[in-house]
N, C-alpha and C positions, 0 to 999 in steps of 0.2 A: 504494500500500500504506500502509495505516498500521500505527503499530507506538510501544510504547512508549519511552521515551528508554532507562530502564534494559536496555535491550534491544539498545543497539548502544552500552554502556560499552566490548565489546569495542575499539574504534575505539583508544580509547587503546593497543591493542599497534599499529595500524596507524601512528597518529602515530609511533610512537618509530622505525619501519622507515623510515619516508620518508624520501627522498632520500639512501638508506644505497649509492644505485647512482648514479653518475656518466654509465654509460654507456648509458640506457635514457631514452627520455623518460617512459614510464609510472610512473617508480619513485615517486613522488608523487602519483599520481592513484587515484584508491577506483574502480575499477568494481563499479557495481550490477546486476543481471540479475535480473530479474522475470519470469517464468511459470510454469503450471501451477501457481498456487498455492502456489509457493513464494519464495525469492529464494535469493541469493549475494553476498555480498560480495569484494570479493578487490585485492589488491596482487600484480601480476605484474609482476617482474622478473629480471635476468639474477644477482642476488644471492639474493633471496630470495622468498619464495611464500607470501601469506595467502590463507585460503581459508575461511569461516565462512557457514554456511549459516541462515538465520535466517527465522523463522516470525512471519506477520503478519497482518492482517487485507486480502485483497485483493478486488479486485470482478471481478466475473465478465468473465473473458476479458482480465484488464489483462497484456499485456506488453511490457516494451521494455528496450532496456539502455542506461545514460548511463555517461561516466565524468567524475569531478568533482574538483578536490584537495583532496584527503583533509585537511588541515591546517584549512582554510577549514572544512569541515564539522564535525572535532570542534571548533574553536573556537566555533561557532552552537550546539552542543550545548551545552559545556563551563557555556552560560547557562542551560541547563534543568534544573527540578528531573527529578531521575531517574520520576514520576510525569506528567510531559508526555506526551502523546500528537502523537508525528509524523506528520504524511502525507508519502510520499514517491511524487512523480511524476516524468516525465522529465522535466520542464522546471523544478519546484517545490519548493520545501519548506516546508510551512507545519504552523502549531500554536495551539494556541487562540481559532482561528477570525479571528485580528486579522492575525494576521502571514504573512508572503510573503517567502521569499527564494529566489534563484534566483544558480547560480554559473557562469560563462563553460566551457561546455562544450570536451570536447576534440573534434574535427572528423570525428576515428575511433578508434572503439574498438578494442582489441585482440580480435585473432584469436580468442584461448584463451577456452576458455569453460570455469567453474570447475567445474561439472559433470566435461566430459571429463576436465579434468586427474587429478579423484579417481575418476573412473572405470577410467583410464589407472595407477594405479594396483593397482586392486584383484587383480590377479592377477598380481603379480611379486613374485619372491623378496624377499627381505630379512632380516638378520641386525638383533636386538635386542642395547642396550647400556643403561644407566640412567646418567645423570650426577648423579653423589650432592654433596650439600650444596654446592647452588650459590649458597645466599649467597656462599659463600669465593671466588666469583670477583669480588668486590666491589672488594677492595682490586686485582686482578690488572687490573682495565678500565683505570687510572689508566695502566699500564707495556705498553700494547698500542704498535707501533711503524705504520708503513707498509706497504704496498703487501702481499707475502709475509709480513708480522712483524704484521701488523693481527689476526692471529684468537689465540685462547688454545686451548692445545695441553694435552689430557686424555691422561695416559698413564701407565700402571703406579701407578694410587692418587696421582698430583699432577696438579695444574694449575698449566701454564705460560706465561707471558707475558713478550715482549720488546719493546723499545724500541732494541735495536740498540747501547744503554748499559748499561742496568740488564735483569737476569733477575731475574723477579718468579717464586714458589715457591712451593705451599701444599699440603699433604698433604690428601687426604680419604679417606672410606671409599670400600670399592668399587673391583674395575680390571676396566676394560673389555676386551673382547677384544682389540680395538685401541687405534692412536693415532684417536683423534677431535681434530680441528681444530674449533672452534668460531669458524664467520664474523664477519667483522664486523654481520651483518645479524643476525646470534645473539647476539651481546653488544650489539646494541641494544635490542633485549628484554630481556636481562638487568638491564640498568640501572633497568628497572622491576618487572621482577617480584618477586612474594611468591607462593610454588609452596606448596601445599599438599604437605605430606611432606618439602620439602626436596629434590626431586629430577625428573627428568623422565626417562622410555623414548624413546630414541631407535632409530627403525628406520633402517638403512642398506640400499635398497635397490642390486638389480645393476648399475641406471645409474650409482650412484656420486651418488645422492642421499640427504640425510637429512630423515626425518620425524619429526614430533611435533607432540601437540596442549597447546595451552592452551586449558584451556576446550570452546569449542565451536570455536574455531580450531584449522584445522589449517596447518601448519606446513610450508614446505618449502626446503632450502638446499643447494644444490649444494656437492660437497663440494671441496674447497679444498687445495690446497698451502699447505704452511706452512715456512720456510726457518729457525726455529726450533728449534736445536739437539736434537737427542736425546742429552741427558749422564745423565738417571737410568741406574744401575748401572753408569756408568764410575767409574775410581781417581777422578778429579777432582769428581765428584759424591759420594763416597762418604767420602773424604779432608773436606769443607768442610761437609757433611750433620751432620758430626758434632764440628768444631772451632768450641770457644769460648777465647780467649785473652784476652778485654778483655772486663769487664761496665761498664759503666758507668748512672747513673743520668739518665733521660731527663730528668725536674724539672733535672736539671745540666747537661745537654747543648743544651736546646732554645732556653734564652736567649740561650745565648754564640752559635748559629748563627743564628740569628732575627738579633742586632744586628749581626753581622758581612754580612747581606744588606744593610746600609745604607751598606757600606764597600768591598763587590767589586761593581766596574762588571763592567757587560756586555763589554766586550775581555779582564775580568782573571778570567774567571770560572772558571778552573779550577785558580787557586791558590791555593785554600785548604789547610790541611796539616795533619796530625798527626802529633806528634813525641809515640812513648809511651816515658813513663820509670818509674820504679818509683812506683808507685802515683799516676801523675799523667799525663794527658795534655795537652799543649802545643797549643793551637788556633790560627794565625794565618794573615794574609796580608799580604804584602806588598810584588808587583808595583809596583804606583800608588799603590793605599793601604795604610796598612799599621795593622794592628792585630794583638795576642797577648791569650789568655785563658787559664790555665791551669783542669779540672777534676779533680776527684777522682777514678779509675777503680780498678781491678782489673786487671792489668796483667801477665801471664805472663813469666818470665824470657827468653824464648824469643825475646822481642819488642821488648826493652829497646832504643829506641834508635834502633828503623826510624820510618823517616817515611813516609807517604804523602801523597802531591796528587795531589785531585781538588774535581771541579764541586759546588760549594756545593748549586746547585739540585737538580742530582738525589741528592746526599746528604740532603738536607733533605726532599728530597719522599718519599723510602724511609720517613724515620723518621718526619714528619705523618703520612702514609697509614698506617702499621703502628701503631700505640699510636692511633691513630683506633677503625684496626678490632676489635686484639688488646682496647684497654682495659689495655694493661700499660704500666708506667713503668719496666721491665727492659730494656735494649738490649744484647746480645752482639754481639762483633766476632769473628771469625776471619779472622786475618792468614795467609798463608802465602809463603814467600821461594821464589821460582823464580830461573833462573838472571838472565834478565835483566829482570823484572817482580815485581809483589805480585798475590797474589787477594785480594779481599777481599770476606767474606761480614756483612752484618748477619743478625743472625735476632732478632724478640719473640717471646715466648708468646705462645701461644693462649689455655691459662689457668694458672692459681694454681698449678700442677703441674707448669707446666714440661716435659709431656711429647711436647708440638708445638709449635714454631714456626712463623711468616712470615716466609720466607727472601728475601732481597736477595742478588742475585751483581752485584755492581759490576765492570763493563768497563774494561781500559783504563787500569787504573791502575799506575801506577809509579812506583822506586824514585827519592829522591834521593839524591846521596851529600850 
C-alpha cells in the first residue's frame, strides 16, 4: 500500500500507549492488516485498544498482515516531511524511491483482527458520558500513584488523583453519570493530547469497556478498579473544600523551599516544618542539617502556633505543579487540628477571581508538640 506520511500522524497517539502494558508482549508492537482495499492499524493489548482504519492507495489483490514496533516506525516517520509518500509492504518500507527499511518482524501475529473487534462491537448496549475540560487533568498526571492509585478518578464534577501521599483535586464542568476511572493507558494519551472542544464522549459499554475516538482512532480501555478514595460530599471533603486559614505569597515561598532542597538529604526528608505565628510563618529543618527562614503570610488566629512536618519534595512538587498550571502566585493553606493528626489542604486559583481552585490534600501529616 502506499499512502501519504500525513496520513499515519495518527501513530503518534500509538507511541504515547506503548508499552503502557507490562503484561502482554504485543503492547509495543503496531499490527498492520491489508485487504480488500483497505487497511487497519491497531495496538492490542490487555490495557488498552487502538484501532484506526486508514485508506490508501493498494494494488490489486495485495494482502497480508505484519506486526512491527511501533516506536521504530514512528521514529522513521518522525524524519519525513508530512508530504512523503510511503509504500508499505510486508517485508518493506520504502519512500522516495532511494530508500529501504525493513524492521525485525514479530514471529506471530495476534489472533484479533481489528475489523472483528469493531464489529464485535457494533451491536451492544452502552451508556454515554462526556469528560469535560481535560486539559485540567494536566496538572493531576504528575500525582497518579501505582498499581490501583495509577488511573485518575472523574466523579460528581472533579477529577481525582493519588499518589498514596498527596490527593490531587480539580473541579470541572459537567458530572457524569458515574465514577469513571481513567486508565493508565488513558492518561497516556492524555499527556499529549489537544481535543478539539475540550472534551471527549465516552461510551461504556455492558462488558465493562470504555470507548472513544480521536480522530479517526478508535479507542478502547477496559474498565479498571481504582482504590482511590470517594471523599466528594463527605464532612471531611466539604469541611477542607472550603477552608483557607494561611494565604501566603508564592514569589515568598518558592525561594526559601527551593534553597532548603540543598540542605535536607534524602534520610532527612521529611523534616521540614512550619511553625505559623501571627503574620509570619517559621520555615526550617533541622534533623542533620539545619537551616530557619522566616516569611510573611496571613495567618488565622485559629492556627497561631501549630507546627507541621512534612516531605519537602512533595510539598514542593504541589506548589511547582499548581502556579505552573493555575499561573497564580496566591497559595492558601487550610490547616485543620484532629485529635491526634493535622489535615492539610493547599488550594491556587484557577483565575483572577478566585472562584476555583487546585486542591492538594496532603497525607500523613502530623502534629509536633
Amino acid at each position: 500500500m502506499k499512502i501519504s506520511k500525513s496520513k499515519l500522524n495518527f501513530l503518534q497517539l500509538y507511541s504515547a500507549v506503548s508499552g503502557s502494558s507490562s503484561k502482554n508482549f504485543y503492547n509495543d508492537k503496531l499490527k498492520i492488516e491489508v485487504g480488500d482495499n483497505t487497511s487497519y492499524f491497531s495496538i492490542i493489548s490487555d490495557s488498552i485498544t487502538l484501532i484506526t482504519e486508514v485508506q490508501g492507495e493498494f494494488q490489486s489483490g495485495e494482502s497480508f498482515e505484519v506486526m512491527i514496533p511501533v516506536k521504530n516506525l514512528v521514529g522513521l516517520l518522525n524524519s519525513l516531511s508530512d508530504d512523503t509518500t510511503v509504500s508499505i509492504t510486508e517485508n518493506n518500507i520504502t519512500f522516495n524511491s532511494k530508500a529501504r527499511y525493513s524492521f525485525e518482524k514479530v514471529d506471530e501475529v495476534t489472533p484479533d483482527k481489528a475489523k472483528e473487534i469493531l464489529d464485535s462491537f457494533s451491536d451492544k448496549a452502552f451508556t454515554t458520558d462526556k469528560l469535560s475540560e481535560i486539559n485540567k487533568l494536566q496538572p493531576l498526571l504528575k500525582f497518579t500513584g501505582k498499581d490501583q492509585m495509577s488511573s485518575i478518578v472523574y466523579d460528581r464534577g472533579h477529577y481525582f488523583s493519588s499518589n498514596s501521599i498527596v490527593m490531587a483535586n480539580i473541579p470541572v464542568t459537567g458530572n457524569p453519570s458515574r465514577r469513571i476511572n481513567i486508565s493508565p493507558g488513558m492518561c497516556s494519551l492524555m499527556k499529549i493530547l489537544e481535543v478539539e472542544g475540550n472534551s471527549i464522549t465516552v461510551n461504556r459499554y455492558d462488558n465493562g469497556v470504555y470507548q472513544f475516538k480521536l480522530g479517526e482512532t478508535n479507542v478502547f480501555v477496559p474498565e479498571t478498579e481504582s482504590e482511590i478514595p470517594d471523599i466528594h460530599g463527605t464532612d471531611k471533603f466539604e469541611e477542607m473544600n472550603h477552608l483557607h486559614n494561611v494565604k501566603i505569597d508564592a514569589n515568598e515561598l518558592l525561594p526559601v523551599l527551593t534553597r532548603m532542597t540543598h540542605v535536607v538529604t534524602e534520610k532527612d526528608s521529611s523534616s521540614v516544618s512550619f511553625v505559623f505565628q501571627k503574620d509570619t510563618i517559621v520555615i526550617g529543618t533541622k534533623k542533620y542539617n539545619e537551616s530557619v527562614e522566616s516569611i510573611e503570610a496571613e495567618v488565622s488566629e485559629d492556627i497561631i502556633d501549630t507546627k507541621i512536618i512534612f516531605s519537602l519534595d512533595n510539598f514542593l512538587s504541589c506548589i511547582q505543579t499548581g502556579i505552573t498550571f493555575c499561573k497564580s502566585k496566591t497559595i492558601y493553606l487550610g490547616v485543620t487540628k484532629e485529635e491526634k493528626a493535622l489535615n492539610i489542604k493547599i488550594s491556587i486559583p484557577l483565575d483572577k477571581e478566585e472562584t476555583d481552585f487546585l486542591y492538594f490534600f496532603l497525607i500523613l501529616f502530623e502534629e509536633t508538640v
